[in-house]
TILO-736909 format. One line per 3 residues: their letters; for each residue x, y, z of N, C-alpha, C, CB. Coordinates in Angstrom, 1 decimal. Each point is the difference from the previous one (the first is absolute). Glycine has a CB too. Layout:
BEGIN
a	X:Y:Z:X:Y:Z:X:Y:Z:X:Y:Z | ...;
***
This chain:
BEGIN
xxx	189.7:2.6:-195.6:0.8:-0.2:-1.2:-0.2:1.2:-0.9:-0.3:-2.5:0.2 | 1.3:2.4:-0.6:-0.1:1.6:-0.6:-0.7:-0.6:-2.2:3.3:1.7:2.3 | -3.5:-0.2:-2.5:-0.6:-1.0:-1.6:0.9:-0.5:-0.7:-1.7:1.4:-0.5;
xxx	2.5:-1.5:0.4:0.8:-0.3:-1.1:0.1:-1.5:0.0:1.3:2.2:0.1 | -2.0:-2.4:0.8:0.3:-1.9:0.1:-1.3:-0.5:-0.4:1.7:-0.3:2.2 | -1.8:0.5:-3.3:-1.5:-0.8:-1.0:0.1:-1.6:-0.5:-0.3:2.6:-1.4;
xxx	2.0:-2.7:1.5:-0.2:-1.9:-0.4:0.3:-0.5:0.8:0.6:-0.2:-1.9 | -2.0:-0.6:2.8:0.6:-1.0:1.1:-0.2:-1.0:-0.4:-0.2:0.9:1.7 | 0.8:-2.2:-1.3:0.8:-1.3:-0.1:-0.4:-0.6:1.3:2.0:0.7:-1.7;
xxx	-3.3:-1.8:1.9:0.3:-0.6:1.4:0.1:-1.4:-0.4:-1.3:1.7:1.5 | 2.4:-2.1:-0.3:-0.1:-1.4:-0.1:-0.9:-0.6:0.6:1.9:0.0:-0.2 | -2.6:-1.0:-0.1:-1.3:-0.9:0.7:-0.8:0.4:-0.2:0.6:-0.7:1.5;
xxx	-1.1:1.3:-2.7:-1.6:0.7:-0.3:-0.8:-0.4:0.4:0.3:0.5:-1.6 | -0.5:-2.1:1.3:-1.4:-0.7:0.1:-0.3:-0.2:0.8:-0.1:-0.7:-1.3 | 0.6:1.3:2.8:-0.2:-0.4:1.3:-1.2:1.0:0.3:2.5:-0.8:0.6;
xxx	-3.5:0.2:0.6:-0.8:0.8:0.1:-0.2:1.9:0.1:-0.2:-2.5:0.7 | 1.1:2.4:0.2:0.5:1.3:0.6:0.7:0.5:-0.7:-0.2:-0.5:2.0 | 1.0:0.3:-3.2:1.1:0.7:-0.9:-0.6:-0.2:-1.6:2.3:-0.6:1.8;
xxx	-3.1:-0.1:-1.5:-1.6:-0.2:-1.5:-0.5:1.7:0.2:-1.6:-3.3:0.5 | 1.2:3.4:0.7:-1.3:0.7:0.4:1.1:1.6:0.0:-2.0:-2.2:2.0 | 3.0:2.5:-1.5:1.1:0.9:-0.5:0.4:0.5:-1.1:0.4:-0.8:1.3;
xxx	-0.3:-0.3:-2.3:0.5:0.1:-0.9:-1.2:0.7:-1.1:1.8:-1.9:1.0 | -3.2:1.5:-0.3:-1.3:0.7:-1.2:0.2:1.6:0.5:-2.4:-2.4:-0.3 | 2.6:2.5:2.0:-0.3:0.9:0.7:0.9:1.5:-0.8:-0.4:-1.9:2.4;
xxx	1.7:1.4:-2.8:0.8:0.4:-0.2:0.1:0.7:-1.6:0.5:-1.5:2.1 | -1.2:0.6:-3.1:-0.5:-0.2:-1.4:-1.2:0.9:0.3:0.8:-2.6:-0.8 | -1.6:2.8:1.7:-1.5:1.0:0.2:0.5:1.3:-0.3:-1.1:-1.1:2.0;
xxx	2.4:1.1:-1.6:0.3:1.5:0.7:1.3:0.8:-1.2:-0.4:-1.1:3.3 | 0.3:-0.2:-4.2:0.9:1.0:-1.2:1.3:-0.7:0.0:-0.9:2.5:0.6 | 1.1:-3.3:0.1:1.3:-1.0:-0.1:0.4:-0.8:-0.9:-0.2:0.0:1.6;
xxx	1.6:-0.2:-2.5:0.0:-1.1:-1.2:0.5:-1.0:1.3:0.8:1.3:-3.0 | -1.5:-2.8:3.0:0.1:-0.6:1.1:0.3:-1.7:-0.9:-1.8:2.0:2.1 | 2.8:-3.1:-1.7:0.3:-0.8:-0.5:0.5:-0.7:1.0:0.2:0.9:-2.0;
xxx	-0.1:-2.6:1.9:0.9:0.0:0.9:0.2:-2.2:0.0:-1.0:3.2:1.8 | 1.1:-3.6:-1.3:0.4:-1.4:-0.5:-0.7:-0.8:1.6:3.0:0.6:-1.8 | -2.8:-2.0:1.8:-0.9:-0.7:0.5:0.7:-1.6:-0.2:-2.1:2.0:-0.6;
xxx	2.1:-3.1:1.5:-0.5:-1.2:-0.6:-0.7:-0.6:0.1:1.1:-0.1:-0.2 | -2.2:0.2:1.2:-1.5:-0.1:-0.6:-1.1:1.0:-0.2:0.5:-1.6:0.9 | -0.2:0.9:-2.2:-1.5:0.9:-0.8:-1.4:0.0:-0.4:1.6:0.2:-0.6;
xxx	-2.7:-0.3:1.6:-1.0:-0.8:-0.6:-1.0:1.5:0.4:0.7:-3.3:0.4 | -2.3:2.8:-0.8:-1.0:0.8:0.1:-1.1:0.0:2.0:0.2:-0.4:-3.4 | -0.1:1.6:3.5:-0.5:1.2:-0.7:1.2:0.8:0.1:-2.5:0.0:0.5;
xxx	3.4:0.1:0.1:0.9:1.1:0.1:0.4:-0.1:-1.3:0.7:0.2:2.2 | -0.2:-1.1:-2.5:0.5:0.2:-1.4:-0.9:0.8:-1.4:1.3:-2.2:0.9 | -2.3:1.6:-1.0:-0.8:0.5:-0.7:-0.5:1.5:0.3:-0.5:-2.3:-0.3;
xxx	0.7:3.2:1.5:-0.3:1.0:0.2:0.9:0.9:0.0:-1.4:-0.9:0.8 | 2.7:0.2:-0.6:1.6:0.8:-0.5:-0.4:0.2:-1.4:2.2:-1.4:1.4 | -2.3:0.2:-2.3:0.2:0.4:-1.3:-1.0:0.8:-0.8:1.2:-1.8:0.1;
xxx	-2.4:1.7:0.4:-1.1:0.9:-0.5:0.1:1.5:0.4:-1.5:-2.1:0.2 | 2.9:2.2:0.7:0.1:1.6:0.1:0.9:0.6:-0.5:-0.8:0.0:1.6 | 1.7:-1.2:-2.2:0.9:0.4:-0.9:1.1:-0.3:0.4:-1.1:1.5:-0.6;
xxx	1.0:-1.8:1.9:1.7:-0.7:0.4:0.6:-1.3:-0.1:-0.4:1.4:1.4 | 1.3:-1.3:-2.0:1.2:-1.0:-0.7:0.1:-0.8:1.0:1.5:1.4:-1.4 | -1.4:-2.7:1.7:0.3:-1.1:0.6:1.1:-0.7:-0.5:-2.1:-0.1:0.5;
xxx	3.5:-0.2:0.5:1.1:-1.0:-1.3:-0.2:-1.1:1.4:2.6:1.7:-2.0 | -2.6:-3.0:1.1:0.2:-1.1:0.8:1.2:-0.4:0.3:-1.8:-0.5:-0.9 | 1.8:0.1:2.1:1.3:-0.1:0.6:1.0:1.1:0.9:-0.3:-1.5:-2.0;
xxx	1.2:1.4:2.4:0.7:1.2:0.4:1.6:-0.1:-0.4:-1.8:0.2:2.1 | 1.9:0.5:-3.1:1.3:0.2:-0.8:0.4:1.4:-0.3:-0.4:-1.9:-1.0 | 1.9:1.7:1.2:0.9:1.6:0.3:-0.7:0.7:-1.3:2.8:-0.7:1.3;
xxx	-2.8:0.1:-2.9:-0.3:0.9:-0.8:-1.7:0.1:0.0:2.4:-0.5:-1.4 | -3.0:0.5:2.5:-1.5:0.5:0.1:0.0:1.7:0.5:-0.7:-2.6:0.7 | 2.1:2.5:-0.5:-0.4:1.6:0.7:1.1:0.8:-1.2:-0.4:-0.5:3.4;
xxx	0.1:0.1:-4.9:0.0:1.3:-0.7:-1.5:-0.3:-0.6:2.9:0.5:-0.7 | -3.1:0.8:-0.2:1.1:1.0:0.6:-0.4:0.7:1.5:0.6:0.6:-2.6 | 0.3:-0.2:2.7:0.5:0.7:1.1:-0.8:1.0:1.0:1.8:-0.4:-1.4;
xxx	-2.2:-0.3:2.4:-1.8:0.8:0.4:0.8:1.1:1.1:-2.5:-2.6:0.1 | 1.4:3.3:0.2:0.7:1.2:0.7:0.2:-0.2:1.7:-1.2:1.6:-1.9 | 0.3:-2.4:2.7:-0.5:-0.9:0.6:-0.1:-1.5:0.3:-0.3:1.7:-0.5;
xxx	0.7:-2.4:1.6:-0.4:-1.6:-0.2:-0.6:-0.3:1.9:2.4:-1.0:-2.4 | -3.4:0.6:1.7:-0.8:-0.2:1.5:0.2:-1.7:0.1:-2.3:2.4:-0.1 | 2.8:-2.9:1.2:0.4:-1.1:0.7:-1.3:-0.6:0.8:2.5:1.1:0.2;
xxx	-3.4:-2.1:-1.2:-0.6:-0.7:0.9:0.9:-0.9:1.4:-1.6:0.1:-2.3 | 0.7:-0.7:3.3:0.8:-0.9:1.1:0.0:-1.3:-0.2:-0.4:1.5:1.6 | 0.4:-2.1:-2.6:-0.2:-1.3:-0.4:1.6:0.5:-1.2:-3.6:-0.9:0.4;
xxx	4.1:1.5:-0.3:1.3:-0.1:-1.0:1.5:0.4:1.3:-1.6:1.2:-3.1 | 2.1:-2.1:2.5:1.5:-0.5:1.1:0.9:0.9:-0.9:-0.2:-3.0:1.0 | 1.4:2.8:-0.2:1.0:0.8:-0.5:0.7:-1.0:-0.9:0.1:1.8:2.1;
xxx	-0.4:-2.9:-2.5:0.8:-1.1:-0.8:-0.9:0.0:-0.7:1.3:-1.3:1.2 | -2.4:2.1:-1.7:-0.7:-0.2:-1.7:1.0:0.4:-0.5:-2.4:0.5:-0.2 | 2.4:-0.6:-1.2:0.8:0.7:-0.6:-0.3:1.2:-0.9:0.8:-1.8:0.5;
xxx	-2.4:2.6:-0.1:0.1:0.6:-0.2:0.2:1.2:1.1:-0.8:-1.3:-1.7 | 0.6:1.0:2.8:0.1:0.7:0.8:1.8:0.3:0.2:-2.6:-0.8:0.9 | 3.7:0.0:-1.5:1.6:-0.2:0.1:0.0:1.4:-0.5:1.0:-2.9:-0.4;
xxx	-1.5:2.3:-1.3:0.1:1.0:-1.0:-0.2:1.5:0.7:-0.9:-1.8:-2.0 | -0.6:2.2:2.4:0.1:1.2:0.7:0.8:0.8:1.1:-1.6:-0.9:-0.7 | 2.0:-0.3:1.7:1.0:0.3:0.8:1.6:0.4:-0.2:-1.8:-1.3:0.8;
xxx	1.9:0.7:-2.5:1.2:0.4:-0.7:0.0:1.2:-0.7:0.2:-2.0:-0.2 | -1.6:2.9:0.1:-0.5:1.3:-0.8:0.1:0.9:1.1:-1.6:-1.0:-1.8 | 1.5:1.9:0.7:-0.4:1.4:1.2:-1.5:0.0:-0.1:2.1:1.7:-0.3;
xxx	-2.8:-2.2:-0.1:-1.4:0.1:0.1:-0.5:0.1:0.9:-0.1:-0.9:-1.2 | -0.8:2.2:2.1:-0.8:0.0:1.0:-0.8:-1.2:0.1:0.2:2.2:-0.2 | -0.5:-2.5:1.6:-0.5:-0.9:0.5:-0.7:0.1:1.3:1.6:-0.8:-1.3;
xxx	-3.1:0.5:1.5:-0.5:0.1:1.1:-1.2:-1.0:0.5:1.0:2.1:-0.5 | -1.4:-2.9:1.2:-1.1:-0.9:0.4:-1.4:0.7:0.1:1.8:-1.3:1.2 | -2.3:0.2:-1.6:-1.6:0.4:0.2:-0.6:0.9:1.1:-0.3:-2.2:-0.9;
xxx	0.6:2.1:1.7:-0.3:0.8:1.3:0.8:1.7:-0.4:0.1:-2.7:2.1 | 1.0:2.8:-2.4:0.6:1.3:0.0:-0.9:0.4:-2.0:3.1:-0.6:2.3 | -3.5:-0.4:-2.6:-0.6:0.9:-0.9:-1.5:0.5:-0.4:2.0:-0.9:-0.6;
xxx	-2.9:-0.1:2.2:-1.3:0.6:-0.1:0.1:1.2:0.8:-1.1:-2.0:-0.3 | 2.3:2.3:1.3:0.4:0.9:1.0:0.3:1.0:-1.3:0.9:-1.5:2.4 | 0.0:1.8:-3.0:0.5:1.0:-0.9:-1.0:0.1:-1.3:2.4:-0.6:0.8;
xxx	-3.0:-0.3:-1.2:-0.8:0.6:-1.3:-1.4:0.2:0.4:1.3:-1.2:-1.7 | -2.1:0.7:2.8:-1.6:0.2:0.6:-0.2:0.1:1.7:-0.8:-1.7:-2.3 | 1.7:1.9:3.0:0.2:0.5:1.1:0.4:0.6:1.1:-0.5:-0.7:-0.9;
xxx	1.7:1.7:0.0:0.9:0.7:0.4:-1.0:1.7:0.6:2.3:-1.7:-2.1 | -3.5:1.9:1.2:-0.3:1.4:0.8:-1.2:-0.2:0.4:1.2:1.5:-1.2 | -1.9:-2.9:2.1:-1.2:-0.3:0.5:0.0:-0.9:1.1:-0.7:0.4:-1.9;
xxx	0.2:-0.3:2.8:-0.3:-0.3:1.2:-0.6:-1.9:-0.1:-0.6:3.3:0.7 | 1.8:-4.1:-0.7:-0.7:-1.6:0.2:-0.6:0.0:0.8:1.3:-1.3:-0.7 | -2.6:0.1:0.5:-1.1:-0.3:1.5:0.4:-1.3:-0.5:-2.4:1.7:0.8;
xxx	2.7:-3.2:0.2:0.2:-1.0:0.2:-1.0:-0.7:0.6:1.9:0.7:0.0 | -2.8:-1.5:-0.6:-1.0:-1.1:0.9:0.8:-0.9:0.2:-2.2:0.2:-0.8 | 2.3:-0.9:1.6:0.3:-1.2:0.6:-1.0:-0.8:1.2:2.1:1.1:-0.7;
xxx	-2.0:-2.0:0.7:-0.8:-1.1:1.1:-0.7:-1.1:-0.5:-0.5:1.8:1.4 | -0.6:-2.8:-0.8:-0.2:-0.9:-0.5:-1.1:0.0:-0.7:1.1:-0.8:1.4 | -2.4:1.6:-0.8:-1.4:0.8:-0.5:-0.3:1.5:0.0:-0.8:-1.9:0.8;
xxx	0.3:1.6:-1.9:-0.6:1.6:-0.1:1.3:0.7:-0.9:-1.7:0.3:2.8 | 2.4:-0.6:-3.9:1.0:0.6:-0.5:-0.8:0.6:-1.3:2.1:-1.7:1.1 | -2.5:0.8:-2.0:-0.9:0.7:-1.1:-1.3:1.1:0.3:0.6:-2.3:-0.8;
xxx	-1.0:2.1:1.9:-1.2:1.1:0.6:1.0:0.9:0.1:-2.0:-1.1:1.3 | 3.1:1.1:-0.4:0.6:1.3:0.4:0.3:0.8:-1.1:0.9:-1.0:1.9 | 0.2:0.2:-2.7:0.3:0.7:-1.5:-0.8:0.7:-0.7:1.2:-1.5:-0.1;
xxx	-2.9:0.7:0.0:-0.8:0.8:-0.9:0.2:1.0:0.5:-1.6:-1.3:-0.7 | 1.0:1.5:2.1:-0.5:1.4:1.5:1.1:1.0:-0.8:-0.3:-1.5:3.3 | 1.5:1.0:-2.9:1.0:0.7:-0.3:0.5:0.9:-1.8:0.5:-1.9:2.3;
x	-1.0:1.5:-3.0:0.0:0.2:-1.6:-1.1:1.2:-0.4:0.8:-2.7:-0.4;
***
């Protein structure tokens, strides 16, 4: 992603994996916001203690103003309506996966654990 895209907008914040993005993202210099309909703690409480805006619910006027970026949790259908609204914009748009790929591992070499034991040992080994 190139710099100029400092305001991202994700839908489904408070999801674990788009919680944990969304601080990742906020770490690294990002104005980061994004909407939700469930909102509870800890994610929530650790969104807002970093500064990021939470709107409840998912409504077309959540995405002003107008972010440079909108990252698509997988828990949002193409019949939210905020997601209509976007699809009616020119607003860039990309899923969680294309945006840990493009903003934290586009110039490094992924290692994948997988299996039933020994996943946390390996990862430490590996870190």
């Amino acid at each position: 992603m190139d710099g100029l895209r400092k305001n991202i907008y994700m839908m489904g914040i408070c999801g674990m994996g788009m919680g944990s993005l969304a601080l990742l993202l906020r770490a690294s210099g990002y104005n980061v916001r994004g909407s939700d309909e469930n909102i509870f703690p800890p994610m929530s409480t650790q969104l807002r203690s970093s500064g990021i805006e939470i709107c409840h619910g998912y409504k077309p006027e959540n995405l002003e103003p107008r972010p440079d970026l909108v990252i698509v949790g997988n828990v949002i259908r193409k019949t939210n309506p905020e997601a209509e609204a976007l699809l009616k914009s020119d607003i860039p748009y990309i899923s969680m996966c294309e945006a840990l790929r493009e903003f934290f591992l586009k110039n490094k070499k992924p290692i994948v654990v997988a299996g039933t034991h020994g996943k946390s040992t390996t990862s430490t080994l590996a870190t």
